[in-house]
C-alpha positions in Angstrom: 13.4 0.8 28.6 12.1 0.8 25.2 9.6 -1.8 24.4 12.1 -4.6 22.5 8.9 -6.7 20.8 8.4 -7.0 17.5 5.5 -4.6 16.0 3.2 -5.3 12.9 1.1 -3.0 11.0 -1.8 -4.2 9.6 -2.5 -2.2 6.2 -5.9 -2.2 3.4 -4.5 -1.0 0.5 -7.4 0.4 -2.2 -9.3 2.1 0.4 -11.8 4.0 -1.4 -11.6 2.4 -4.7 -15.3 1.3 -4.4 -18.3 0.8 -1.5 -17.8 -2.9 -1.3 -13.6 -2.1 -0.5 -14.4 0.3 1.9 -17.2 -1.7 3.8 -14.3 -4.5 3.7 -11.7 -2.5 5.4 -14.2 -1.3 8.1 -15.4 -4.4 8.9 -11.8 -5.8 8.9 -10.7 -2.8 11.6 -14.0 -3.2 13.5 -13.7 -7.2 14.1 -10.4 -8.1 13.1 -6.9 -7.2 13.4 -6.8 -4.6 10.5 -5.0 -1.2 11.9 -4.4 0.9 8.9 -5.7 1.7 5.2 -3.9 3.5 2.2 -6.5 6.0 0.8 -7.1 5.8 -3.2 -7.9 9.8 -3.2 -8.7 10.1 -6.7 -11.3 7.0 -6.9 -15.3 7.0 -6.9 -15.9 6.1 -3.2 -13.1 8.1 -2.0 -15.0 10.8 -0.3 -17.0 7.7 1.4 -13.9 6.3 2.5 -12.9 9.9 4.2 -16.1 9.3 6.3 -15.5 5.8 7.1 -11.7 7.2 8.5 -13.3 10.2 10.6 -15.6 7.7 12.0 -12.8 5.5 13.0 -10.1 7.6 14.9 -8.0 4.3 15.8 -7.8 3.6 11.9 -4.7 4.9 10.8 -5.0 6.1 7.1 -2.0 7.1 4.7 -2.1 7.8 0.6 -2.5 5.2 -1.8 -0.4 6.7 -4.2 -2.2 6.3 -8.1 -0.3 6.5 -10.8 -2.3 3.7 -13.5 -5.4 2.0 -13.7 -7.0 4.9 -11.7 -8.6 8.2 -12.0 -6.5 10.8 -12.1 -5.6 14.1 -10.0 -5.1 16.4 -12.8 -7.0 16.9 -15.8 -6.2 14.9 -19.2 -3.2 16.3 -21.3 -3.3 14.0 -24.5 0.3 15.5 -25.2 1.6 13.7 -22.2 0.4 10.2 -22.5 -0.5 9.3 -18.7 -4.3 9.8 -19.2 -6.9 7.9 -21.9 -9.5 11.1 -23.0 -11.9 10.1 -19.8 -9.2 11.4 -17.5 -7.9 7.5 -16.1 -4.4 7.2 -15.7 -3.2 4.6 -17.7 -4.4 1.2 -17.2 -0.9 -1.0 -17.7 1.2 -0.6 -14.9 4.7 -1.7 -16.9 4.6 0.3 -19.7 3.8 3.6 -17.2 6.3 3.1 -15.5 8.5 3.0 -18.6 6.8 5.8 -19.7 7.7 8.0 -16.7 11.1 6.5 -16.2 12.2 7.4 -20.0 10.1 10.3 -21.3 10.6 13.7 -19.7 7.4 15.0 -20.6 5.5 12.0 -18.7 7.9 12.5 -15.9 7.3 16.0 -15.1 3.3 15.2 -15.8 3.7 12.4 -13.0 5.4 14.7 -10.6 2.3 17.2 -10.6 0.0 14.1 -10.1 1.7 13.0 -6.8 1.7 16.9 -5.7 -1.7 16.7 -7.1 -2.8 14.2 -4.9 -0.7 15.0 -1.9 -2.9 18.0 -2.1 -5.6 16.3 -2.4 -5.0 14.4 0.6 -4.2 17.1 3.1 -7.4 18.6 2.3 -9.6 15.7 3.7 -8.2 17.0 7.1 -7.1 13.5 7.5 -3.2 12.8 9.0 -0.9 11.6 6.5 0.5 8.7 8.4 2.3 6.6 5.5 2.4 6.7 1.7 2.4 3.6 -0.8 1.8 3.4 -4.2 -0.7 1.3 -6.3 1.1 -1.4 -8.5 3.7 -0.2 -6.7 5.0 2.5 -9.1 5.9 4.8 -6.3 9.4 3.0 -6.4 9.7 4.3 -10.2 12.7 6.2 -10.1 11.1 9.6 -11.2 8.5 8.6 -8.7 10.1 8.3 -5.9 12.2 11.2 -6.5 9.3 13.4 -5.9 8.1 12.3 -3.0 11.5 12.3 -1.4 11.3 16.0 -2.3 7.4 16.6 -1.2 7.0 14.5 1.6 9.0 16.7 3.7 6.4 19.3 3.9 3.8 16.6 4.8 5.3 15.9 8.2 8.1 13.4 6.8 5.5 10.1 6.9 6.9 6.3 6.4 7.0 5.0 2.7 6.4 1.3 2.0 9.6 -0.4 0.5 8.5 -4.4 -0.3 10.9 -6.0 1.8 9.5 -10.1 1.5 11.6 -13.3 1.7 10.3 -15.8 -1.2 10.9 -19.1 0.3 8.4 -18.8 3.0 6.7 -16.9 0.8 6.9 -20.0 -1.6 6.5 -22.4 1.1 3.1 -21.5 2.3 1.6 -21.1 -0.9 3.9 -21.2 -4.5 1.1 -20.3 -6.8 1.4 -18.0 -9.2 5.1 -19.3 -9.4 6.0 -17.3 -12.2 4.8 -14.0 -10.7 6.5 -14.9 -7.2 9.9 -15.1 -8.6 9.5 -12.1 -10.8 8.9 -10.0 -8.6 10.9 -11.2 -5.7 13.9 -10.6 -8.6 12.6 -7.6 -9.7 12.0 -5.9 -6.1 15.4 -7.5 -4.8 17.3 -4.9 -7.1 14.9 -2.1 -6.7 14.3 -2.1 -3.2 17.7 -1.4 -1.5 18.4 1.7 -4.1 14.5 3.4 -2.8 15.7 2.5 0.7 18.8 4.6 0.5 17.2 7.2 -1.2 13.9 7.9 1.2 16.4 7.6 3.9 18.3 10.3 2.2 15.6 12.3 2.5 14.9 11.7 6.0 12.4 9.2 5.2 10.8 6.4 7.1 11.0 2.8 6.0 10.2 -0.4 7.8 12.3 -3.4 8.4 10.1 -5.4 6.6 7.1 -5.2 4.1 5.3 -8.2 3.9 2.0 -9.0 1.0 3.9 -8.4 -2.6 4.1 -12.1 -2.6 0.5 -12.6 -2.2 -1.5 -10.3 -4.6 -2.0 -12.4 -7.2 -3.4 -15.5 -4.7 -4.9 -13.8 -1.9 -3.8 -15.4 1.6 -6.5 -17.0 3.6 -5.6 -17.4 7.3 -3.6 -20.3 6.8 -1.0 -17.9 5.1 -1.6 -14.9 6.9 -0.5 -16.8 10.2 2.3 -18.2 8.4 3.2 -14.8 7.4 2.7 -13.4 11.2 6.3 -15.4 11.6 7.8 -13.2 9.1 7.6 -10.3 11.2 10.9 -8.6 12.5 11.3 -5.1 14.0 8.8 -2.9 12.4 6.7 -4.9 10.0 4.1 -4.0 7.6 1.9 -6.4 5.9 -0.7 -5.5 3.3 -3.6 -6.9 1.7 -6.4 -6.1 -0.3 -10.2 -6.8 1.2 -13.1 -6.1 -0.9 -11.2 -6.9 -4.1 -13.6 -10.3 -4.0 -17.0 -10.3 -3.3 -18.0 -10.7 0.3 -18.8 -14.7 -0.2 -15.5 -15.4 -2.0 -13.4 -12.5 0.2 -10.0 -14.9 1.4 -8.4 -11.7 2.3 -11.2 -10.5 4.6 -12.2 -13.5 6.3 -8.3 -14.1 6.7 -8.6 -10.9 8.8 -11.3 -11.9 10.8 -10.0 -15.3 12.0 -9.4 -15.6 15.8 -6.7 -18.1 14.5 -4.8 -14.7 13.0 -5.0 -12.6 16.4 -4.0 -15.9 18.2 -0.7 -16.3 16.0 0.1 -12.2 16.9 -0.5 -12.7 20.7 1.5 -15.8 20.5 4.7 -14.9 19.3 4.3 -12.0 20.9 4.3 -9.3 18.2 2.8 -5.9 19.0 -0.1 -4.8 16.7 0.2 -1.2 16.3 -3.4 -0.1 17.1 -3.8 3.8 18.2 -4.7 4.4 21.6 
């Protein structure tokens, strides 16, 4: 009979993004209850990160997909306005998205980046186990498009789709208010049309994707225990250790609180840790 419980994965997005991230996330895996990471390919520490992975066969690693604010795959085009001259993909997340969604130029630029870093990806010899996006702008139309057609040929892996209630999202912690609602508005409209399309494709998505609603206040464990009772079928909830130095780190010490593995056991969810 097939096992009925609950199951949570346990996610580090911005792996590789600097030393003090990836020392985060394998400290969180080592002592606490993190199970997976989404790999910034393109960033500084990136081919540290790769080592931390190899090094930790139980850590389950996927593609943090980097479309701004990041370096980028392919070399600077100034034609096609997704790169400043020192070959960083845009820093402001709205406008490119807006930028790939309306010009056609930008759009097909942004497809070769995701192939680009697909690429880039398989050839760390790692296992593509899930792919995300930074800022989220893998859900941008053009975006996702791609990936529904790439991903195929990368063993089919699961693609995060936010998927977050906002009144217990609210109720443990309502700050920043403004950004809660926005978001919870703007993904409630997005999200179902990039859940019919990746399944579509054949496409894995979870039942629920839980840390949109956070980012902007980190959780401590208060919240991430609160959040444990969000969980329903297959769960996903990301955060994002190392962004805070290791004395202010919320999201980190969150992780490594007994009180966190406590609430799992004890509603009986099923942390997906590889055998």
């Amino acid at each position: 009979m097939a096992d009925a419980r609950p199951r949570l994965r346990i996610n580090a997005d911005d792996f590789g993004r600097s030393p003090r991230v990836n020392a985060a996330v394998a400290r969180a895996h080592d002592e606490g209850v993190l199970t997976s990471a989404s790999l910034m390919i393109t960033a500084p520490a990136a081919a540290e990160a790769v080592a931390l992975a190899r090094a930790r066969p139980r850590l389950e690693v996927g593609l943090h997909l980097a479309l701004a604010d990041a370096p980028a795959a392919v070399p600077h085009d100034p034609t096609l306005g997704l790169t400043t001259p020192d070959g960083w993909l845009r820093r402001d997340p709205v406008r490119q998205a807006l930028r790939i969604t309306l010009d056609p130029r930008a759009r097909a630029a942004a497809a070769r980046e995701v192939e680009a870093q697909l690429a880039r990806f398989r050839a760390s010899g790692l296992p593509l186990r899930h792919v995300d996006g930074h800022l989220n702008l893998h859900l941008a139309p053009p975006v996702l498009w791609a990936l529904c057609r790439l991903l195929p040929a990368y063993g089919r892996p699961e693609v995060r789709v936010p998927r977050e209630r906002l009144a217990p999202a609210l109720l443990l912690n309502p700050r920043p208010l403004v950004y809660k609602v926005a978001h919870a508005a703007v993904f409630g409209l997005l999200a179902p049309w990039a859940r019919r399309a990746l399944r579509r494709a054949g496409l894995p998505v979870r039942d629920r994707v839980l840390g949109l609603l956070s980012t902007f206040d980190p959780p401590d464990a208060r919240v991430l225990v609160g959040l444990v009772d969000e969980v329903q079928g297959a769960t996903e909830l990301y955060l994002h250790p190392g962004a805070a130095p290791p004395a202010e780190d919320r999201e980190l010490a969150a992780l490594l609180a007994p009180e966190v593995a406590a609430a799992v056991a004890a509603r009986g969810v099923v942390l997906e840790r590889r055998p």
